[in-house]
N, C-alpha and C positions, 0 to 999 in steps of 0.2 A: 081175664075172665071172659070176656066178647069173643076172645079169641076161640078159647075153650069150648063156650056155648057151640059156637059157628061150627067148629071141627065135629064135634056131639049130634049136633043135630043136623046138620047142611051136607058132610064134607066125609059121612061114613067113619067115625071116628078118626080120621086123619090129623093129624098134629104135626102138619108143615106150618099152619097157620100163627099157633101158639106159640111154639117154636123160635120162629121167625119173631114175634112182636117182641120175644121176651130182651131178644138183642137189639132191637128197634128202642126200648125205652129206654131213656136218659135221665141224670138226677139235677139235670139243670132245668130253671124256669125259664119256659121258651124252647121251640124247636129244634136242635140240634142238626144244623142243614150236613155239614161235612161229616159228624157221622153215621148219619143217614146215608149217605152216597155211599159210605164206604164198605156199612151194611150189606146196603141193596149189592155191588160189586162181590161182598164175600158168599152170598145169598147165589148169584148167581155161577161164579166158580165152586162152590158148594153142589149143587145142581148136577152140573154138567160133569162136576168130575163123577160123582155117584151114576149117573147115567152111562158115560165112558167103562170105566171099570164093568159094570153090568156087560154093556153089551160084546165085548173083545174078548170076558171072559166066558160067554154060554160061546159065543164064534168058537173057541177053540175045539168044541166038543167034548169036552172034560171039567165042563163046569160046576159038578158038583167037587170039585179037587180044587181048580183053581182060580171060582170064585172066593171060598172062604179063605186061600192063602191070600190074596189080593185083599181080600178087604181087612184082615186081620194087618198086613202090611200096611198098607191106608192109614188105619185107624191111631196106627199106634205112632205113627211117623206127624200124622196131622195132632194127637192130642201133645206128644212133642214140643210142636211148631204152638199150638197154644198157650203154651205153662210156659214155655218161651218168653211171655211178654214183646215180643219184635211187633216190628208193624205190617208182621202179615200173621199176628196172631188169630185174630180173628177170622181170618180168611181159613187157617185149619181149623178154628176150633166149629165155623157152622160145616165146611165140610165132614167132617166127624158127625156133626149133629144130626146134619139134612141126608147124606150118606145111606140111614138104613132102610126111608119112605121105599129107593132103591133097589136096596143089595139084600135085603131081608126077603129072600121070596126064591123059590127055585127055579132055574134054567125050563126054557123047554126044551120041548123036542126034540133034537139035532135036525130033524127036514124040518122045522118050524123056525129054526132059528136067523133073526135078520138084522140087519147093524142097527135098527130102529126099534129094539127090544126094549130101551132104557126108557123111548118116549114117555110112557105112561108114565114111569115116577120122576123125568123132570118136568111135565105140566104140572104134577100137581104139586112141585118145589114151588116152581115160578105161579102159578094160582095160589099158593098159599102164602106165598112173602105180598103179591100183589093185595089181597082180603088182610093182610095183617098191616100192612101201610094203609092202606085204606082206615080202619079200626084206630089205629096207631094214634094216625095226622088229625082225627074227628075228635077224640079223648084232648089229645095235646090244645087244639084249640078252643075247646072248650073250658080247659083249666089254669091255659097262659090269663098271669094279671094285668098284662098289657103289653104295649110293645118293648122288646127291646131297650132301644134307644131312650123311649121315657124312664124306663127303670134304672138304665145308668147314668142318667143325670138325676133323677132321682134320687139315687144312692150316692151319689157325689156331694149334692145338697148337704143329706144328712151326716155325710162326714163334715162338711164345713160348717155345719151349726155345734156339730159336737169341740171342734176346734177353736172355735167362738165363745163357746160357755167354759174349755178347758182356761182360756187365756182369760174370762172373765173371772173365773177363780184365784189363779194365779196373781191379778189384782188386788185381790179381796186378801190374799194370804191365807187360802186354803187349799185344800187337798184337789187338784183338777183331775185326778185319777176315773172318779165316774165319770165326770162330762166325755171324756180318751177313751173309754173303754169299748163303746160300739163303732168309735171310728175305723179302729184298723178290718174292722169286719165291712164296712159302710164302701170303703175305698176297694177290698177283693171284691166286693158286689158289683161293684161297678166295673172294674175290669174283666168282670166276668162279664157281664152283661152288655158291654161294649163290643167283646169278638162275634158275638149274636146278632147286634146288630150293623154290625156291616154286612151281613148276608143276608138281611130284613129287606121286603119292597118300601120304597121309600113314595112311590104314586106321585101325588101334585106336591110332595114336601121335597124341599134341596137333597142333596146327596151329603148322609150323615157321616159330622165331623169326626171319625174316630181316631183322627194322629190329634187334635188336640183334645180328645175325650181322655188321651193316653196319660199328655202333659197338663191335663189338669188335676190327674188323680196321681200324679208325682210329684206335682206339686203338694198338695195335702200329706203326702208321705212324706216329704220334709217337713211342715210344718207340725206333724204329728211327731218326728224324732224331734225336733226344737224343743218342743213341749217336756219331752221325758229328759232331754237334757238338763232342761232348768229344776225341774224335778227333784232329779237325782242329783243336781248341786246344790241345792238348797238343803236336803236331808241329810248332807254329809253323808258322815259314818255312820249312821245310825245313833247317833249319841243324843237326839232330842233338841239338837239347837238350832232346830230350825227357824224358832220363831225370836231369835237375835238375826239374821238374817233381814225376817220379815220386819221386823220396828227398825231394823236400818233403813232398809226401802222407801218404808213408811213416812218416816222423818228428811224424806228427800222432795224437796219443793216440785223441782221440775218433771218427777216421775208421773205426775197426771197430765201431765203433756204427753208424755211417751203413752200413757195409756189410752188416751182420746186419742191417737194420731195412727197408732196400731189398730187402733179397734174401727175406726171409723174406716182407714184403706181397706180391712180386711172383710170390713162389710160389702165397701163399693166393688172390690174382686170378687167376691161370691154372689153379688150380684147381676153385676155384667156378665159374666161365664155362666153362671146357668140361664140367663135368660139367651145367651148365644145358644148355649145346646138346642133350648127348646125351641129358638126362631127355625119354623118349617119353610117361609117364604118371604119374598115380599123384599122391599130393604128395612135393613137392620137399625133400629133408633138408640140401641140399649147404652150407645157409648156419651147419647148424649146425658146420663147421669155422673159422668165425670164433672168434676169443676176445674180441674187440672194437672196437668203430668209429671209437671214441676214438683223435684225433690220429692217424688213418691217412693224414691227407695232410699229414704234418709228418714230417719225416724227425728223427730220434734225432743227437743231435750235428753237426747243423748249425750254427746258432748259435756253438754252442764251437768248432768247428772253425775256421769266418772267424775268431774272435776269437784263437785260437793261430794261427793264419799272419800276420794284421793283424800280431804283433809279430815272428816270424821272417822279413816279407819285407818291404823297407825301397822306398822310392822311389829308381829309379834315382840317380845324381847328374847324368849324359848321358844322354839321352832313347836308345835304341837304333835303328839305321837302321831296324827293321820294328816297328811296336807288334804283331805276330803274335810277336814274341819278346820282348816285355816279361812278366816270371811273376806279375805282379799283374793283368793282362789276364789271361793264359792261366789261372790258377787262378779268377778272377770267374767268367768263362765257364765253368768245370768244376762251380763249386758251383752258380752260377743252374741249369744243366742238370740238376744232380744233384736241385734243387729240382721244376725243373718234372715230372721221369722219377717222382717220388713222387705229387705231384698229378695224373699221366694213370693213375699205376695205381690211383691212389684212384678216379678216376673208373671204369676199371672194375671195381673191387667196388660202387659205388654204382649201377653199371648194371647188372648182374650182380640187385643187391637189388630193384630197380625192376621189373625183368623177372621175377623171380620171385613 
């Protein structure tokens, strides 16, 4: 609309300006530096080819002929190359756009005519992408909620609180489905907001971690399938027996071992790693909240726990119509899971240690 105004009242109603910004916005939070460049790059082949075409075809002295062939050729070859989807769509689709400020206007003279004819309509291409960057980049920093980098540790965070409250259900012998549900959303935010910030000034703060920005939101993406594993073996078939599963669990001694021992690593991993994200200088203290590394990828009463179920759950004597409802299946799958949900958080305190 700035644009709009600008071209209305400044610019003689010219609409290079508008034009240009409309390709310039993006639907992500934060700047979009590369395709921005790649804008600006099709903005300026845009330009120059409507400039070219103008002036070779009044040169020839037959320009009221074969301007309009030429640019009807153009046009239809560049919208083509747009609909295309390639990665020089864009590059036809503003020349198409920028094209008519141009070619829209008749030949002179034949003794008037000079290879410098086009000037006029690529100044005010290149004047009008330069006023609509301008506009663009004023708007964008005005409505970014901060940097980059804070937003995908930010959003990393709230994926590992939601995977915190998922596995505190799962405890409890309830539904961890809401606590899961804004994770997988939490974890593309951050990956999104991570390739942004790599091409963020970073000033007096280090140079930001984005390969373990990568591995720590793959990490949550494991722990987040772990999660729907256990899920889906607990619920079986669908037959409702989920909660002979859970009073098995339940009546197992050594499982509130396994639950203080999970909960409490998986605290100290989401701890240490975002406060690595957010360290901008200085040295790093954050690992001295460990107490130690020993058997961090071993979870505390596992062993005991198989071995007390081994003799409270027997072999069916009739095989059941769904092995999704057999509980010597459905708890293997609970413990394997409960195994591997220790070894990815181990991994990232080991990646967390690595990086630091």
């Amino acid at each position: 609309m700035a644009c709009f105004v600008f071209g209305v009242v400044m610019d003689n109603y010219g609409g290079a300006c508008a034009i240009t910004a409309v390709f310039l916005l993006n639907t992500r939070v934060g700047p979009d530096m590369m395709a921005t460049l790649n804008t600006l790059l099709a903005v300026v082949v845009g330009c120059v080819v409507g400039a070219i075409l103008y002036s070779y075809s009044c040169l020839t002295g037959m320009g009221h002929i074969i301007l309009p062939l030429t640019s009807f050729l153009m046009w239809w070859s560049c919208i083509h190359i747009g609909y295309g989807g390639s990665s020089f769509a864009l590059v036809g689709l503003l020349i198409a756009a920028l094209a008519p400020f141009v070619l829209v206007t008749e030949c002179p003279p034949v003794d008037k005519v000079t290879d410098t004819g086009g000037a006029l309509g690529l100044w005010i291409g290149i004047r009008g992408c330069i006023i609509a960057m301008i506009i663009v980049t004023f708007f964008e920093v005005l409505a970014v909620p901060g940097a980059q980098g804070d937003l995908a540790f930010q959003a990393f965070d709230e994926a590992m609180q939601g995977l915190k409250a998922a596995y505190q259900a799962l405890w409890k012998a309830e539904d961890p489905m809401p606590a899961l549900e804004p994770v997988g959303g939490a974890i593309a935010n951050s990956s999104m907001f991570n390739t942004g910030a790599k091409l963020e000034p970073r000033y007096w703060k280090c140079k930001w971690k984005a390969g373990f920005m990568d591995e720590c939101n793959a990490v949550a993406t494991k722990l987040r399938l772990d999660i729907l594993t256990i899920k889906h073996a607990i619920d079986g078939s669908g037959s409702g027996k989920a909660n002979e599963v859970f009073s098995i669990l339940k009546g197992i001694p050594a499982i509130p071992h396994m639950q203080e021992d999970l909960s409490k690593t998986l605290e100290d991993a989401r701890e240490i790693s975002v406060e690595m994200l957010e360290h901008g200088y200085g040295p790093f203290s954050g690992l001295a909240k460990l107490d130690s590394l020993e058997g961090v990828d071993e979870l505390d009463g596992w062993a005991t726990s198989i071995e007390e179920v081994s003799k409270q759950v027997k072999f069916p004597a009739a095989p059941p119509d769904s092995m999704e409802d057999d509980q010597l299946c459905q708890l293997s799958i609970v413990f394997v899971m409960l195994d591997y949900s220790i070894k990815h958080v181990a991994e990232l305190i080991k990646s967390t240690i690595r990086n630091a």
